[in-house]
CHARMM-style PDB file with segment names, atoms N, HN, CA, C and O in Angstrom:
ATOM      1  N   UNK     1       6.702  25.851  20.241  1.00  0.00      PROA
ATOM      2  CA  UNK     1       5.269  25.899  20.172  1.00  0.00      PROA
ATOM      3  C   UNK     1       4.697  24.898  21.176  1.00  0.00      PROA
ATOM      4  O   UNK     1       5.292  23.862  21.474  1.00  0.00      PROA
ATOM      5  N   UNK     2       3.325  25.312  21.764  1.00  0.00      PROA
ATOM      6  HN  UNK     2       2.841  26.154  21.522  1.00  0.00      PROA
ATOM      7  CA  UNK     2       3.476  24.425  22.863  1.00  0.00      PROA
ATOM      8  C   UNK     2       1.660  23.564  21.907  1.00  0.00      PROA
ATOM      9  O   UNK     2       0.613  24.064  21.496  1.00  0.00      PROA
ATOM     10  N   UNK     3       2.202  22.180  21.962  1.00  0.00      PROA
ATOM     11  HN  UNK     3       3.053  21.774  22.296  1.00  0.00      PROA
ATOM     12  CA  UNK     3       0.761  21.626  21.207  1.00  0.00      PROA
ATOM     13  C   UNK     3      -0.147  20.737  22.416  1.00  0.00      PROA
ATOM     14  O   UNK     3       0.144  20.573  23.601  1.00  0.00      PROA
ATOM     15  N   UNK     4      -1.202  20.297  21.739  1.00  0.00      PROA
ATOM     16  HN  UNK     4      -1.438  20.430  20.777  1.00  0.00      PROA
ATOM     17  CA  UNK     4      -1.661  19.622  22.606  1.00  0.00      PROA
ATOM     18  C   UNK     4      -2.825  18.803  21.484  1.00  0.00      PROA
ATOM     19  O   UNK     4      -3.523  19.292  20.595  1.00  0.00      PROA
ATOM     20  N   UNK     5      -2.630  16.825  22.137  1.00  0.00      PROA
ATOM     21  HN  UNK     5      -2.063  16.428  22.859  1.00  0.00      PROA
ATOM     22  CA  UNK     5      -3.206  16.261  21.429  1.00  0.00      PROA
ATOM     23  C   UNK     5      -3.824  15.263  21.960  1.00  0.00      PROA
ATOM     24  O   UNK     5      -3.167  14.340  22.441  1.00  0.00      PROA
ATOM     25  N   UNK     6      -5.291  15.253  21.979  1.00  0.00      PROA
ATOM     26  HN  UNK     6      -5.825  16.003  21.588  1.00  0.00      PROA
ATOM     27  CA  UNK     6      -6.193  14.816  22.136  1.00  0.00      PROA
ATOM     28  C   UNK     6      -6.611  12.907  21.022  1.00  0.00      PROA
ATOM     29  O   UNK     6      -7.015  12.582  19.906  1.00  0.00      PROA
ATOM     30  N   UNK     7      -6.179  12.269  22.243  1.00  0.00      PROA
ATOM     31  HN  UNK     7      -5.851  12.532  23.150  1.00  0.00      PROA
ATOM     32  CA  UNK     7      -6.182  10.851  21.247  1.00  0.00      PROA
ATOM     33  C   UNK     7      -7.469   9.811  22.044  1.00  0.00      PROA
ATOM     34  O   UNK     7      -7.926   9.667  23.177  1.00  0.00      PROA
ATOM     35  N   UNK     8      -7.680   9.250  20.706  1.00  0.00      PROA
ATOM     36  HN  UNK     8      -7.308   9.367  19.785  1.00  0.00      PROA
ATOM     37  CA  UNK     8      -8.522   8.124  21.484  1.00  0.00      PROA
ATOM     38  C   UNK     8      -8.420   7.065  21.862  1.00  0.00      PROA
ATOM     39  O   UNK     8      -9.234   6.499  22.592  1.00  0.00      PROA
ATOM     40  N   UNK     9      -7.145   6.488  21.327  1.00  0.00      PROA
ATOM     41  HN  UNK     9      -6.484   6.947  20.734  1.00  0.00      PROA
ATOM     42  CA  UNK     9      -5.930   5.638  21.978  1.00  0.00      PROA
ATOM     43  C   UNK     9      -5.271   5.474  22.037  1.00  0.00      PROA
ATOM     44  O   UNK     9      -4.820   5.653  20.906  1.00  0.00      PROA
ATOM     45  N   UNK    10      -4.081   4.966  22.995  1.00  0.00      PROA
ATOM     46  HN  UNK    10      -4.447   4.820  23.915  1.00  0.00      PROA
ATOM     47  CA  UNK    10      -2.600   5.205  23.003  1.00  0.00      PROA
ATOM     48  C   UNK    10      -2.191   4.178  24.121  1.00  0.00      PROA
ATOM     49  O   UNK    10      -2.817   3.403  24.844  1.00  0.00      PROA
ATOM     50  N   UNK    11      -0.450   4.613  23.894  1.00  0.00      PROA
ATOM     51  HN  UNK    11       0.058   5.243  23.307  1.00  0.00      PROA
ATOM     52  CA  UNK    11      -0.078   3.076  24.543  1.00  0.00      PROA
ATOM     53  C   UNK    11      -0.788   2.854  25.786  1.00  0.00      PROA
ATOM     54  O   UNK    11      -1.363   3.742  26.416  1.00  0.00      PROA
ATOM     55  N   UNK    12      -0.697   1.110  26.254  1.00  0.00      PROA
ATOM     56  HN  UNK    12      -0.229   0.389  25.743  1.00  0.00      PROA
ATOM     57  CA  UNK    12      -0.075   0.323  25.364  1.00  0.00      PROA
ATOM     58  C   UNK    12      -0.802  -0.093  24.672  1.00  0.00      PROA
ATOM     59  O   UNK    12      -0.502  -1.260  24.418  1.00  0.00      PROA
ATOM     60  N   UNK    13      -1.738   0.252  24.134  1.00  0.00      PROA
ATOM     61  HN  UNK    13      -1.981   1.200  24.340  1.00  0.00      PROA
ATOM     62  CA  UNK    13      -2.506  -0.114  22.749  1.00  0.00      PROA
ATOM     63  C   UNK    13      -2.116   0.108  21.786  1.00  0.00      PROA
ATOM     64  O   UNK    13      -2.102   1.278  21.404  1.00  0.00      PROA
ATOM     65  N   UNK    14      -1.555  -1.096  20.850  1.00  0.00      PROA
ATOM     66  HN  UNK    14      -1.567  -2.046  21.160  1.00  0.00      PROA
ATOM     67  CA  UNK    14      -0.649  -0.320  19.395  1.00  0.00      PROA
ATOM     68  C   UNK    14      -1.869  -0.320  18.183  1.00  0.00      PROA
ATOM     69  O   UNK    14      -2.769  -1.149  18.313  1.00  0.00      PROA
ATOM     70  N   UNK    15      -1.887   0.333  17.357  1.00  0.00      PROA
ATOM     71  HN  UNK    15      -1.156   1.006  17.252  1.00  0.00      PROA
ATOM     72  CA  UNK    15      -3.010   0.201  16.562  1.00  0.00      PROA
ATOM     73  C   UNK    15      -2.424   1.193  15.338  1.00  0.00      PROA
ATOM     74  O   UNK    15      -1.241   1.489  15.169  1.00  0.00      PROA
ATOM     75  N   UNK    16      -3.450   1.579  14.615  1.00  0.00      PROA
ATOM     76  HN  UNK    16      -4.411   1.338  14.752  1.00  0.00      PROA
ATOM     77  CA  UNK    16      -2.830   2.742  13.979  1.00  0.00      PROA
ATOM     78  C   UNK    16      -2.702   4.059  14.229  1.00  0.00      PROA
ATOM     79  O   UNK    16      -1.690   4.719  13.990  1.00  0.00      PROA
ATOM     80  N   UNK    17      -4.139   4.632  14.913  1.00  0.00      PROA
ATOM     81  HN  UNK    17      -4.961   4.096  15.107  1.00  0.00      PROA
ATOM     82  CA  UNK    17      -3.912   5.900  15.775  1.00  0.00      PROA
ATOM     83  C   UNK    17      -2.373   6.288  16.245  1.00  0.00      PROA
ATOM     84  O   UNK    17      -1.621   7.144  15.779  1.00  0.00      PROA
ATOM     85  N   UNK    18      -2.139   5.208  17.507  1.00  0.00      PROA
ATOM     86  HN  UNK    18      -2.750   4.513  17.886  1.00  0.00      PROA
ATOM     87  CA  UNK    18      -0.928   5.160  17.875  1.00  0.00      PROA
ATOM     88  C   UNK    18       0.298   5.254  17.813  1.00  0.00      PROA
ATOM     89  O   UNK    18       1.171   5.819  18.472  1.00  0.00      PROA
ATOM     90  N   UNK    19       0.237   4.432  16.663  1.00  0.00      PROA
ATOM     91  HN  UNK    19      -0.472   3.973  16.128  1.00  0.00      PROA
ATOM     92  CA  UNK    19       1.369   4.816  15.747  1.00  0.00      PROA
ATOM     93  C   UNK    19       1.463   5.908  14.977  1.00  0.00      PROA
ATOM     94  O   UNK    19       2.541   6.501  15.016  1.00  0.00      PROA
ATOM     95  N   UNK    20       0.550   6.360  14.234  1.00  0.00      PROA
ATOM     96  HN  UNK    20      -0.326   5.878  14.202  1.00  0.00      PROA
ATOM     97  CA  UNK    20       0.372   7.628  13.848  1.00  0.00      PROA
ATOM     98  C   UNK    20       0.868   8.943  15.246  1.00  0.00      PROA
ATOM     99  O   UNK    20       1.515   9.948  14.953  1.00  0.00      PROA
ATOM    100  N   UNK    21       0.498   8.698  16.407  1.00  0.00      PROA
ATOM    101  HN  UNK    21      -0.027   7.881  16.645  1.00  0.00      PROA
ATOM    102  CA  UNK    21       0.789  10.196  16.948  1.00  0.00      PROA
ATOM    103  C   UNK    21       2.112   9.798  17.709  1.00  0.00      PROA
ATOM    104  O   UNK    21       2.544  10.635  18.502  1.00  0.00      PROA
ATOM    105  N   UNK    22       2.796   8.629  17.562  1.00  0.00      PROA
ATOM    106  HN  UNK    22       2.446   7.949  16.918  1.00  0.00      PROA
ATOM    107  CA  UNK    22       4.060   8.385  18.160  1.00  0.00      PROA
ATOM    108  C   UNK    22       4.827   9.124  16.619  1.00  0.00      PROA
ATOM    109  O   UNK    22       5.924   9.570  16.957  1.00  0.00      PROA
ATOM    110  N   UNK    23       4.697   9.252  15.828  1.00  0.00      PROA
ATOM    111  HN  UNK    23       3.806   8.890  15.554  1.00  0.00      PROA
ATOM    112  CA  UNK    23       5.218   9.530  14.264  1.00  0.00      PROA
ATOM    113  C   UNK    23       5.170  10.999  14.072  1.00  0.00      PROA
ATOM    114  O   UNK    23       5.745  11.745  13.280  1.00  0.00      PROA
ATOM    115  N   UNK    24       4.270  11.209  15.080  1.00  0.00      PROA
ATOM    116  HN  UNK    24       3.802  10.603  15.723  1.00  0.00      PROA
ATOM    117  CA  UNK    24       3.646  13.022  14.982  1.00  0.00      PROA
ATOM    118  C   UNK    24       4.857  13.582  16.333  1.00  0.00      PROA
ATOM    119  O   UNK    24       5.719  14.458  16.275  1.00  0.00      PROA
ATOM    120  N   UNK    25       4.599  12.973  17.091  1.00  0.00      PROA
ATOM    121  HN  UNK    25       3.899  12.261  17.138  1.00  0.00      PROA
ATOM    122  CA  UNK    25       5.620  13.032  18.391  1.00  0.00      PROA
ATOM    123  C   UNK    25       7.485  12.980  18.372  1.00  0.00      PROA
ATOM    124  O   UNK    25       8.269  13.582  19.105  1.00  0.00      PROA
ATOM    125  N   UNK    26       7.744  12.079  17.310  1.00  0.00      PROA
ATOM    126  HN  UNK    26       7.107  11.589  16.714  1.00  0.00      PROA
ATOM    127  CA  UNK    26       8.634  12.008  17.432  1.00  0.00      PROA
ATOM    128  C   UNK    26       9.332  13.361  16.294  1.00  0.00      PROA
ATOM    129  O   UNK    26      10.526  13.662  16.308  1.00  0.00      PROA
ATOM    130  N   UNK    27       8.412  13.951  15.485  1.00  0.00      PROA
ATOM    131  HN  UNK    27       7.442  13.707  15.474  1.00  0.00      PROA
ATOM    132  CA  UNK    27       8.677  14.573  14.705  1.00  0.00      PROA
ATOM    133  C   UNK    27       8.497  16.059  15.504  1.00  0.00      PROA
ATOM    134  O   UNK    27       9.370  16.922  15.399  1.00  0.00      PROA
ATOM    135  N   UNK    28       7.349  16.252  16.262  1.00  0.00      PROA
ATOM    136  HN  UNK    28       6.640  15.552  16.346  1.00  0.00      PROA
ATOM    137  CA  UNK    28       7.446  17.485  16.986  1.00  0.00      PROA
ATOM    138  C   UNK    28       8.620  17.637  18.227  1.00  0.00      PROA
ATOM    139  O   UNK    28       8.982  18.801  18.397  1.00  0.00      PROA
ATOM    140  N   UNK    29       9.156  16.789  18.968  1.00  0.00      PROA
ATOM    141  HN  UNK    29       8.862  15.843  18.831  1.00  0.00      PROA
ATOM    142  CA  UNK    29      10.415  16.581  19.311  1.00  0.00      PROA
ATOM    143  C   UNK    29      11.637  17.033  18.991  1.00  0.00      PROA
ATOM    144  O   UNK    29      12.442  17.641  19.698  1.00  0.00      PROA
ATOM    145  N   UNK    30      11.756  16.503  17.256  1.00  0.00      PROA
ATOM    146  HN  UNK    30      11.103  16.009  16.683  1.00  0.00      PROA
ATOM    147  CA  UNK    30      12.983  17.095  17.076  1.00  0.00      PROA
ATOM    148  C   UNK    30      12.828  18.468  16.453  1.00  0.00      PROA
ATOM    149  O   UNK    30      13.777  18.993  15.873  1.00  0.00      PROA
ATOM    150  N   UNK    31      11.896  18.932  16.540  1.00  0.00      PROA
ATOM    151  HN  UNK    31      11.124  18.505  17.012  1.00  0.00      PROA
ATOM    152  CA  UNK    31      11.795  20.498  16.277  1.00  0.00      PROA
ATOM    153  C   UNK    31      11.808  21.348  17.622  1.00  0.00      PROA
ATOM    154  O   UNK    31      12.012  22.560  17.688  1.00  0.00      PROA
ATOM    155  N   UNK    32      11.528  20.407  18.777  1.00  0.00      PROA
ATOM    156  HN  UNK    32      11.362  19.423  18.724  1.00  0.00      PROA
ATOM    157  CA  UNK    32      11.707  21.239  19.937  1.00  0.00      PROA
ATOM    158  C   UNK    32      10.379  21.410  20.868  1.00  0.00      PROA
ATOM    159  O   UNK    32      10.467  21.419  22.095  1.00  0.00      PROA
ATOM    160  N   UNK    33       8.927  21.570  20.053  1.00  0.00      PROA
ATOM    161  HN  UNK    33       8.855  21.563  19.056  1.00  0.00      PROA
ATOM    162  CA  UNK    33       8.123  21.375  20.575  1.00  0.00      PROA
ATOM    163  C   UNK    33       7.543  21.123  22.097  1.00  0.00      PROA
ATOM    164  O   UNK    33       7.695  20.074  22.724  1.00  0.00      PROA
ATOM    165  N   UNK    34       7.014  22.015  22.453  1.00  0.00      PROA
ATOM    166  HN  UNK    34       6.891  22.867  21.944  1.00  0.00      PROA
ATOM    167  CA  UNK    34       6.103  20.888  24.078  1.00  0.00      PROA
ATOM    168  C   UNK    34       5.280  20.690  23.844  1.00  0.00      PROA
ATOM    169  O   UNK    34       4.709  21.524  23.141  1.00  0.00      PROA
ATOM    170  N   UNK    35       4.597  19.546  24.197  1.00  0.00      PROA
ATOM    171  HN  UNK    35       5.061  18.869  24.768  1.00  0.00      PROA
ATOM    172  CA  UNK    35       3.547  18.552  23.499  1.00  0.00      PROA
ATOM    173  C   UNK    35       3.092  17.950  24.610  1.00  0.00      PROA
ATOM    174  O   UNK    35       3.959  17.573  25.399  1.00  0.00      PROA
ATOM    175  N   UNK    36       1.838  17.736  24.917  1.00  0.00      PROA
ATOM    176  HN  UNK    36       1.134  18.043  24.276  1.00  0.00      PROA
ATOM    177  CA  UNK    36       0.952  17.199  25.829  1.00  0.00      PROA
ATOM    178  C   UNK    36       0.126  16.388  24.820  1.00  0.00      PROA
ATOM    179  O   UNK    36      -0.337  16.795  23.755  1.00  0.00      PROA
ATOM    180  N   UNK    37       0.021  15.034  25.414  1.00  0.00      PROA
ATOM    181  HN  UNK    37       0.397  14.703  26.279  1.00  0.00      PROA
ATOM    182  CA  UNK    37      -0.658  14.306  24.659  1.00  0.00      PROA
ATOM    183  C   UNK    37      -1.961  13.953  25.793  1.00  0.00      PROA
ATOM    184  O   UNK    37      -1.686  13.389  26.852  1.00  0.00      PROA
ATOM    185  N   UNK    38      -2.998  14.235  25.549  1.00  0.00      PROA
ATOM    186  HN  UNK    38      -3.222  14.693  24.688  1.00  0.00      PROA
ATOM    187  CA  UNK    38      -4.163  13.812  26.614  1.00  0.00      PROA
ATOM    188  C   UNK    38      -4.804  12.295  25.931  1.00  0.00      PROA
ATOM    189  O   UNK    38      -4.813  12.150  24.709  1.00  0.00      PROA
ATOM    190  N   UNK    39      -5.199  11.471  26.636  1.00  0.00      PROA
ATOM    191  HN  UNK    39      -5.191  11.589  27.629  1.00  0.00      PROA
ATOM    192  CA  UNK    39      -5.156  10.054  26.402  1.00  0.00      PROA
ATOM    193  C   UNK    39      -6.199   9.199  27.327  1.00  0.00      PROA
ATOM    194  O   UNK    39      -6.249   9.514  28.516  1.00  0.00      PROA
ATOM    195  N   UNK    40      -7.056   8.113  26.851  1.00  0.00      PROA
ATOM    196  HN  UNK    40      -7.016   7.857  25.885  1.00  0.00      PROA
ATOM    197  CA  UNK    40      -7.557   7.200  27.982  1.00  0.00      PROA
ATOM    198  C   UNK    40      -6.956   7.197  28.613  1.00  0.00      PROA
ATOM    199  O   UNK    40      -5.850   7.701  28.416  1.00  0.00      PROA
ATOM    200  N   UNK    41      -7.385   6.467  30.116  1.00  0.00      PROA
ATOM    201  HN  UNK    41      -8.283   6.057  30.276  1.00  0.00      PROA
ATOM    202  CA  UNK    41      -6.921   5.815  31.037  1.00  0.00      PROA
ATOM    203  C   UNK    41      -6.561   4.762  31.097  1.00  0.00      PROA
ATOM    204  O   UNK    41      -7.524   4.114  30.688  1.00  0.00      PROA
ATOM    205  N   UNK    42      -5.724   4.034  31.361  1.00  0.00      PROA
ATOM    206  HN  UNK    42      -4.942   4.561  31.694  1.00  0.00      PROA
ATOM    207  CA  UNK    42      -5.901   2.187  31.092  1.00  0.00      PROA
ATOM    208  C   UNK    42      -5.646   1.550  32.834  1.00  0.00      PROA
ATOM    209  O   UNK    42      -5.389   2.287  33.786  1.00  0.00      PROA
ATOM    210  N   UNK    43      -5.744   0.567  32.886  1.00  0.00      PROA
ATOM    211  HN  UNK    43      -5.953  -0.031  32.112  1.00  0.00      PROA
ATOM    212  CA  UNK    43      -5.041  -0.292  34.272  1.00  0.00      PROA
ATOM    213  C   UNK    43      -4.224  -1.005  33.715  1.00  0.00      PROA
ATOM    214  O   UNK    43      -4.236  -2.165  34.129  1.00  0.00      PROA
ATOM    215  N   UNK    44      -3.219  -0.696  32.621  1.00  0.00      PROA
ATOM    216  HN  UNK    44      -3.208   0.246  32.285  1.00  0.00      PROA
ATOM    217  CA  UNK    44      -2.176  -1.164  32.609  1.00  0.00      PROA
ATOM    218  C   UNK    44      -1.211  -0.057  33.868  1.00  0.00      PROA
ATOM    219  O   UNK    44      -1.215   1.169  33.973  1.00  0.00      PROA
ATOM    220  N   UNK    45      -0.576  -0.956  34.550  1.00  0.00      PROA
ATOM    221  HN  UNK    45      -0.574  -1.952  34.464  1.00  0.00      PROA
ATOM    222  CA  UNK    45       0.512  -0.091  35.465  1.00  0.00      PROA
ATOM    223  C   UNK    45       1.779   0.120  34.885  1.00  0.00      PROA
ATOM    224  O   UNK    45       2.570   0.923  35.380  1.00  0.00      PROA
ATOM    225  N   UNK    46       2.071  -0.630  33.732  1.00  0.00      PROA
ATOM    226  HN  UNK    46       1.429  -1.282  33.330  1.00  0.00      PROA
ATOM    227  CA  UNK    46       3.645  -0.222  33.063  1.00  0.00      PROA
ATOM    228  C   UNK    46       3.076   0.749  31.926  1.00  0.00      PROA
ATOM    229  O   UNK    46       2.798   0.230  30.845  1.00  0.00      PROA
ATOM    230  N   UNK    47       2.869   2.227  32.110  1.00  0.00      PROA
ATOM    231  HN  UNK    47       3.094   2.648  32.988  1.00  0.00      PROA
ATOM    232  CA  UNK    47       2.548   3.315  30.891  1.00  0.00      PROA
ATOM    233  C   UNK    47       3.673   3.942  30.990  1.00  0.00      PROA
ATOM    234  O   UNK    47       4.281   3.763  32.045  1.00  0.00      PROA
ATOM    235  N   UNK    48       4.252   4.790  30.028  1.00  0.00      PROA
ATOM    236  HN  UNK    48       3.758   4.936  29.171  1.00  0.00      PROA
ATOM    237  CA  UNK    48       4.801   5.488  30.304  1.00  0.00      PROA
ATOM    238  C   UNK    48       4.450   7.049  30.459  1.00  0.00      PROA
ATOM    239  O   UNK    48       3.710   7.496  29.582  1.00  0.00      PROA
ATOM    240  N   UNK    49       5.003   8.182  31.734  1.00  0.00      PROA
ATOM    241  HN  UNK    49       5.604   7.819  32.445  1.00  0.00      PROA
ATOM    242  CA  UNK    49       4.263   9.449  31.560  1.00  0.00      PROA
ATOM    243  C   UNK    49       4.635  10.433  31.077  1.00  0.00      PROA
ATOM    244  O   UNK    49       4.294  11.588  31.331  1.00  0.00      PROA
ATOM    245  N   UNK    50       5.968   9.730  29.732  1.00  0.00      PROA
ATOM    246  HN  UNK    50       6.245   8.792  29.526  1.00  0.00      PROA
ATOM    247  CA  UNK    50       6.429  10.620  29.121  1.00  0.00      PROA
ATOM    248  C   UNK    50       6.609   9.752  27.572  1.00  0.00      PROA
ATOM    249  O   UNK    50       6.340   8.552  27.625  1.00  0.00      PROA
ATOM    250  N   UNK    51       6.945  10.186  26.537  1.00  0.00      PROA
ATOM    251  HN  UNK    51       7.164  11.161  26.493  1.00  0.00      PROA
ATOM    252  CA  UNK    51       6.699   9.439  25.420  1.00  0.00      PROA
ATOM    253  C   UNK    51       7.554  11.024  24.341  1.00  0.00      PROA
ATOM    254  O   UNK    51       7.271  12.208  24.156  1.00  0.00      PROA
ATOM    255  N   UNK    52       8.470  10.231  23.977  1.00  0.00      PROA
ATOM    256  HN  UNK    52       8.700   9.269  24.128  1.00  0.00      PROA
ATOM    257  CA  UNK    52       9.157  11.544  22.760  1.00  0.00      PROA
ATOM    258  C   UNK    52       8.848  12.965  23.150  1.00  0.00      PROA
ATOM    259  O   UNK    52       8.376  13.909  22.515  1.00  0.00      PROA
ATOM    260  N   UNK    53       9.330  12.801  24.607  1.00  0.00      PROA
ATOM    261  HN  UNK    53       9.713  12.035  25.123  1.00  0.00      PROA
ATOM    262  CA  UNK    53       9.390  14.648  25.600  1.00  0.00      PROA
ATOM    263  C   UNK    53       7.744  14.762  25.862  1.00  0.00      PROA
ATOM    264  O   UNK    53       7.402  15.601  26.695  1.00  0.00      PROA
ATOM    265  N   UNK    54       7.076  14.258  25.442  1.00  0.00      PROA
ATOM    266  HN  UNK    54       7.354  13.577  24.765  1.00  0.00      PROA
ATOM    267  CA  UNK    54       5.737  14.352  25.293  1.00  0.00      PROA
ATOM    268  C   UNK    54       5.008  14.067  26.698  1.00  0.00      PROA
ATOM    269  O   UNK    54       4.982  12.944  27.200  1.00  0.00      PROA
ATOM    270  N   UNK    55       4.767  14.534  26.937  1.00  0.00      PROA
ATOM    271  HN  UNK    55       4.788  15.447  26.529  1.00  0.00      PROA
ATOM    272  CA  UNK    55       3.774  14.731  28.637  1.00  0.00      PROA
ATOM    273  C   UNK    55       2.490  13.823  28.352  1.00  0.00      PROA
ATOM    274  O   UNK    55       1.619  14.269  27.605  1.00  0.00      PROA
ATOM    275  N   UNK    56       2.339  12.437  28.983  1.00  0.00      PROA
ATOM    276  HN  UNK    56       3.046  12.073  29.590  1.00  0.00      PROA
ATOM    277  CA  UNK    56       1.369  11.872  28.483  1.00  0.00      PROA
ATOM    278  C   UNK    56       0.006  12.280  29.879  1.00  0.00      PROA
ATOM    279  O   UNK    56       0.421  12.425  31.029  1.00  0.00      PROA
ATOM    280  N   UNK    57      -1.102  12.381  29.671  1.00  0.00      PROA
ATOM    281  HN  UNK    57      -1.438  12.263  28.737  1.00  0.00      PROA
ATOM    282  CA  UNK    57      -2.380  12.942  31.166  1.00  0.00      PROA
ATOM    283  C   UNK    57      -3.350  11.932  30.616  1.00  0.00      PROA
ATOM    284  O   UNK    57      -3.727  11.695  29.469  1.00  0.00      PROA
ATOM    285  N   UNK    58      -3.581  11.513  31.555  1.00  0.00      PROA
ATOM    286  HN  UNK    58      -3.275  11.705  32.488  1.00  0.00      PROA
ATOM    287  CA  UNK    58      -4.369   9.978  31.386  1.00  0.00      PROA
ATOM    288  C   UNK    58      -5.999  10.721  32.356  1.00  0.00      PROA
ATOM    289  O   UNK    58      -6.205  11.193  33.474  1.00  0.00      PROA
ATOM    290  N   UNK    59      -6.693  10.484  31.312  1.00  0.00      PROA
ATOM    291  HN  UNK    59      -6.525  10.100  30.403  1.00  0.00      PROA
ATOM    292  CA  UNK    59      -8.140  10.655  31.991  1.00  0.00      PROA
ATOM    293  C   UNK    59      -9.362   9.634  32.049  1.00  0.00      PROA
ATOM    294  O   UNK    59      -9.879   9.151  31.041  1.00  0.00      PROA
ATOM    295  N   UNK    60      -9.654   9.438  33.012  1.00  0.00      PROA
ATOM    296  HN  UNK    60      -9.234   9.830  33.831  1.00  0.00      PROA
ATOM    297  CA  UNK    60     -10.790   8.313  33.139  1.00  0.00      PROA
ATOM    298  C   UNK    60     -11.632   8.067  31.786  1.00  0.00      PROA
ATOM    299  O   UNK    60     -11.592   8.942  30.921  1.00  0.00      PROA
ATOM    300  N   UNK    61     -12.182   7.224  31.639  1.00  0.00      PROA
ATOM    301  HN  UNK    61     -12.214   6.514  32.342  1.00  0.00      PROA
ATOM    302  CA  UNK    61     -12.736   6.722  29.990  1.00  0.00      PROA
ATOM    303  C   UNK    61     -13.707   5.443  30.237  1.00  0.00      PROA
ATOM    304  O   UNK    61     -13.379   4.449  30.886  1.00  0.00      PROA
ATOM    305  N   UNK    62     -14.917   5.639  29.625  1.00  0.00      PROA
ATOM    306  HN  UNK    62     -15.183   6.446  29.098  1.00  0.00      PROA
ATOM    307  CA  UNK    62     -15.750   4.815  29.325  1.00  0.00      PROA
ATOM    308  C   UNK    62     -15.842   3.914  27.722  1.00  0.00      PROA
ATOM    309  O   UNK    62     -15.680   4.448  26.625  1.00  0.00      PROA
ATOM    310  N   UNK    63     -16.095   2.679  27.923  1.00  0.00      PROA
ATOM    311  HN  UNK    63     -16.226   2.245  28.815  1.00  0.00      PROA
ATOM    312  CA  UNK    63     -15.953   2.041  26.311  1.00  0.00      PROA
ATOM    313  C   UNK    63     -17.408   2.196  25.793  1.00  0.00      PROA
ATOM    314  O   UNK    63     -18.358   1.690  26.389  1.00  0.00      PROA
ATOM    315  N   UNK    64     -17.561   3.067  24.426  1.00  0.00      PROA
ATOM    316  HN  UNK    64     -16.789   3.479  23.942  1.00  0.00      PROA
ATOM    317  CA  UNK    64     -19.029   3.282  23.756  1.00  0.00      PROA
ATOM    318  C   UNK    64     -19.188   2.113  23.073  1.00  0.00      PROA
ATOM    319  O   UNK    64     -18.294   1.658  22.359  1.00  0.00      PROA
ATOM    320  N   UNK    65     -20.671   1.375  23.288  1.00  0.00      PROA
ATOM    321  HN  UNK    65     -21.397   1.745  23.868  1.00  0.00      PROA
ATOM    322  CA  UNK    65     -20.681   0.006  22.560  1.00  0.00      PROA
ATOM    323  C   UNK    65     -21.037   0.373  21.123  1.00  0.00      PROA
ATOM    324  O   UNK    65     -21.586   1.431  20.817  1.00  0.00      PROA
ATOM    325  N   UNK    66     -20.678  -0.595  20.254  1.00  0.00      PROA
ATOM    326  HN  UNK    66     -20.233  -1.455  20.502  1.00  0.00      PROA
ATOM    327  CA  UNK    66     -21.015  -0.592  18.103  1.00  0.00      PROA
ATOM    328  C   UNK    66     -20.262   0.296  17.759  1.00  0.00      PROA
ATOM    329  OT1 UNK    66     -20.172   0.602  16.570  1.00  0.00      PROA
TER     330      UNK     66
END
């Protein structure tokens, strides 16, 4: 099945989101899954662009203030 998941943050930001779709990831993995995870952008330069087979696509992002 091919999924696709739309997050509002991800590494290297650990939080709970994060952990939550690394938990979702690692579980669609061992079923076989292709999985695109779409994600902020960060200026961290150590991301990784793959994560539990998972295709990570990093898109530009603004921070909403409150």
């Amino acid at each position: 099945m091919r999924i696709a998941i739309v997050a509002e943050s991800f590494l290297p930001l650990m939080n709970g989101v994060t952990h939550s779709i690394l938990r979702v990831l690692e579980h669609l993995q061992q079923r076989g899954d292709e999985v695109l995870v779409i994600a902020p952008s960060t200026q961290d330069t150590d991301v990784p662009d793959e994560v539990y087979g998972a295709h990570v696509l990093r898109l530009p992002s603004l921070p909403l203030a409150g």
